[in-house]
C-alpha positions, 0 to 999 in steps of 0.5 A, spaced: 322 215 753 321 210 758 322 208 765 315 208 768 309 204 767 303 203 770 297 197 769 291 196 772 289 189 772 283 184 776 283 178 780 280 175 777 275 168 780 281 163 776 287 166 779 285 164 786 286 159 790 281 155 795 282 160 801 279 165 795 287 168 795 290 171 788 295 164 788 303 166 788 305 164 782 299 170 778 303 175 782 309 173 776 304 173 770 301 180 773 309 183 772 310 180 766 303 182 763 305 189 766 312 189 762 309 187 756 304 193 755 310 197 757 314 196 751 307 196 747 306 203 749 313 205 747 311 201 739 315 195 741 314 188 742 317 183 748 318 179 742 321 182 736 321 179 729 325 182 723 326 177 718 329 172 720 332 175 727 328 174 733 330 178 739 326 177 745 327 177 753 328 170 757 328 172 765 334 170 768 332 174 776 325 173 778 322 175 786 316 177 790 314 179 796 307 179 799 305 184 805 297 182 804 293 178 800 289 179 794 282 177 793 277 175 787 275 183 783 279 186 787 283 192 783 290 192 783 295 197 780 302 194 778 307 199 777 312 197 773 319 201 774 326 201 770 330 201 776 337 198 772 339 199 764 345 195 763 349 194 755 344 187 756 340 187 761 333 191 764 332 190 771 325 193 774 321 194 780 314 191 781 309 194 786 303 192 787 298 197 790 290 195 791 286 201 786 281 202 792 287 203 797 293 206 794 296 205 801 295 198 801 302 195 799 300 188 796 307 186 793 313 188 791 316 184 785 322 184 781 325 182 775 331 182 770 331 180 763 336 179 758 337 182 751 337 175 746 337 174 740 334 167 737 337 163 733 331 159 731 333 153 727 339 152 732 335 153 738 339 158 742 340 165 744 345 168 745 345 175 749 347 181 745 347 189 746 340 192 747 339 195 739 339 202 739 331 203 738 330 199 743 334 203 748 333 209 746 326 208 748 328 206 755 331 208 761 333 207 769 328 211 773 331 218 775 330 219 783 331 226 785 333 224 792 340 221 794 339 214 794 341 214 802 334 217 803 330 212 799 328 206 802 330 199 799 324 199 793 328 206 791 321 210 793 323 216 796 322 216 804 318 221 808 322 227 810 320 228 817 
């Protein structure tokens, strides 16, 4: 059962832009790679092939807010947690923490994707249930707080 994750990754000297800062749009790529070694550590793909079904996830929200810059060979954590399961739907919360600082919040991102199945030789997709092995495999983060006491990223807040 799945509802947290979590990857490091390097930034790496092409992700950068000429000021030597990660460009935005890799903070997007990080979340996505981060998602799909998430299903790979449940058994799963991103992209399941059985026959000739295929069920795959197009995005349909994807959000991200910087706090600090990242920079080439910097190590950067990327949490990844379920913060939503729907009939048909996951939305997951992205952040961003450098490996030497845990403090340092980089980022926070967000996204949601949609359970589809694709029809190949049409060149649809058409959203469908989550399958059972599929959601029985993953679930919405159970905080132990009640939600008034967690901040708008659902961590949970000092109780000072």
């Amino acid at each position: 059962m799945g509802s947290e994750f979590r990857m490091v990754h390097r930034i790496e000297f092409a992700q950068t832009d000429m000021a030597g800062i990660m460009h935005f749009s890799n903070f997007f790529r990080l979340m996505e790679e981060t998602e799909h070694a998430f299903f790979r550590s449940l058994g799963l793909s991103i992209m399941h092939r059985e026959g000739d079904r295929v069920i795959g996830w197009p995005r349909v929200h994807a959000s991200c807010d910087y706090r600090r810059p990242l920079r080439f060979e910097d190590e950067v954590e990327v949490h990844l947690r379920v913060r939503e399961k729907k009939e048909k739907a996951l939305t997951y919360d992205f952040l961003f923490r450098r490996v030497a600082d845990p403090t340092d919040e980089a980022a926070f991102g967000k996204l949601t994707v949609v359970c589809v199945e694709v029809n190949k030789a049409a060149g649809t997709m058409k959203s469908i249930a989550i399958p059972e092995f599929i959601a029985s495999r993953v679930h919405a983060a159970v905080d132990e707080l009640p939600e008034e006491q967690q901040t708008p990223r659902g961590e949970r807040r000092s109780r000072t």
